[in-house]
C-alpha positions as CSV (number, residue, x, y, z in Angstrom):
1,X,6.8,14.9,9.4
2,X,4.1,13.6,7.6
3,X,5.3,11.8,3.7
4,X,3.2,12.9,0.8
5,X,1.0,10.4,-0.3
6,X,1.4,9.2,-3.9
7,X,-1.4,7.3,-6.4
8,X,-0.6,3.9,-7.6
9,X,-0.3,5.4,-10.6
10,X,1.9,8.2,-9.8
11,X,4.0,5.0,-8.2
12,X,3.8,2.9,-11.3
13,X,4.8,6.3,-13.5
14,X,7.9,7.0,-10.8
15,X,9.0,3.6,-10.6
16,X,9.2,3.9,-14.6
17,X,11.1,6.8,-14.6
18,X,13.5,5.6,-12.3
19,X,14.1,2.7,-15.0
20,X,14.9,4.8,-17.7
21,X,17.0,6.9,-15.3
22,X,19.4,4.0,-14.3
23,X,19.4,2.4,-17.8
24,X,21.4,6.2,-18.4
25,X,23.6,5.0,-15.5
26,X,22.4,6.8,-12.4
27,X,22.2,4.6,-9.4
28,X,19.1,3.9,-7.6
29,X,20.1,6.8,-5.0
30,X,20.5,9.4,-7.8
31,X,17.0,8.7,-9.8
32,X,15.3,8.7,-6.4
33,X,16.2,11.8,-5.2
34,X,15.8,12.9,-8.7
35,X,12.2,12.2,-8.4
36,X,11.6,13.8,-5.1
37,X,12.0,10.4,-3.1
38,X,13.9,8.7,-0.9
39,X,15.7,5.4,-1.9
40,X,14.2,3.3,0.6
41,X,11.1,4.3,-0.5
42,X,12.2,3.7,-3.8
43,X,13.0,-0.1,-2.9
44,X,9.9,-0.3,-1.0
45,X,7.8,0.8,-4.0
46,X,9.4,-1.9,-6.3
47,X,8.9,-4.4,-3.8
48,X,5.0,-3.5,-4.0
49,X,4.3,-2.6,-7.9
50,X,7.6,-3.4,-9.7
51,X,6.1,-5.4,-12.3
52,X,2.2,-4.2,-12.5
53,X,0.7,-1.9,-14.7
54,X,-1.0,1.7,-13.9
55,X,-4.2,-0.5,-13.6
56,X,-3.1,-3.0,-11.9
57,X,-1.2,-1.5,-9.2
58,X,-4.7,0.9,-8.7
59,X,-6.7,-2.5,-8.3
60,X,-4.3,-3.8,-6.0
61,X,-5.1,-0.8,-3.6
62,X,-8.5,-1.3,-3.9
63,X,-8.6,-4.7,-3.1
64,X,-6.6,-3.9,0.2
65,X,-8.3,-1.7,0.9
66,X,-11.7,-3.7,0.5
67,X,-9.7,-6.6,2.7
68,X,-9.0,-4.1,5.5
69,X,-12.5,-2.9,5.6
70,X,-13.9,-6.7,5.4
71,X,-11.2,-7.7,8.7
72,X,-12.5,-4.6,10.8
73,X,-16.5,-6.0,9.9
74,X,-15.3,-9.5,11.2
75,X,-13.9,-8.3,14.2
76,X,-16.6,-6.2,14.7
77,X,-18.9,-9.1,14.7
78,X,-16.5,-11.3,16.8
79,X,-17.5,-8.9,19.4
80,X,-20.8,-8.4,19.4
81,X,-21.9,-12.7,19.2
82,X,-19.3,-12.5,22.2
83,X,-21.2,-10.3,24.3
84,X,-24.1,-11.2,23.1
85,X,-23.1,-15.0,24.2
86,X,-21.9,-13.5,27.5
87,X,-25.5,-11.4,28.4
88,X,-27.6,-14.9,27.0
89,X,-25.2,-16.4,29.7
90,X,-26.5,-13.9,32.3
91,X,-22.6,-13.3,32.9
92,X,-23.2,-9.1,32.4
């Protein structure tokens, strides 16, 4: 089953909750499934955004996603002076 996706935002806000929820005394397993996730997701999310702002964290995802898109066009381009190397090579 497919997870529902969350913003950075909605990640930053969750991750904020979940602060104010253990400073009551609730363990990390208890504010997580009190906000609809699991605690390894939880952890994971932390890991990621612990310290960044709503801003920050939404920035972050664009940047990777701008690095994803920029190491497919490389690749891309790898492939194509390949074979273009290969057919100047007569080796088609």
């Amino acid at each position: 089953m497919a997870g529902k996706k969350h913003t950075p935002e909605q990640i930053v806000k969750k991750l904020r909750e979940a602060e104010k929820l253990r400073s009551e005394g609730l363990t990390i397993g208890q504010a997580a499934r009190k906000l609809g996730v699991t605690e390894q997701t939880m952890h994971r999310w932390k890991n990621q955004y612990g310290d960044l702002s709503k801003d920050q964290a939404r920035r972050l995802k664009e940047l990777e996603s701008e690095n994803q898109k920029l190491k497919h066009m490389v690749a891309d381009q790898a492939l194509n002076i390949q074979a273009l190397e290969e057919i100047a090579k007569g080796k088609f």
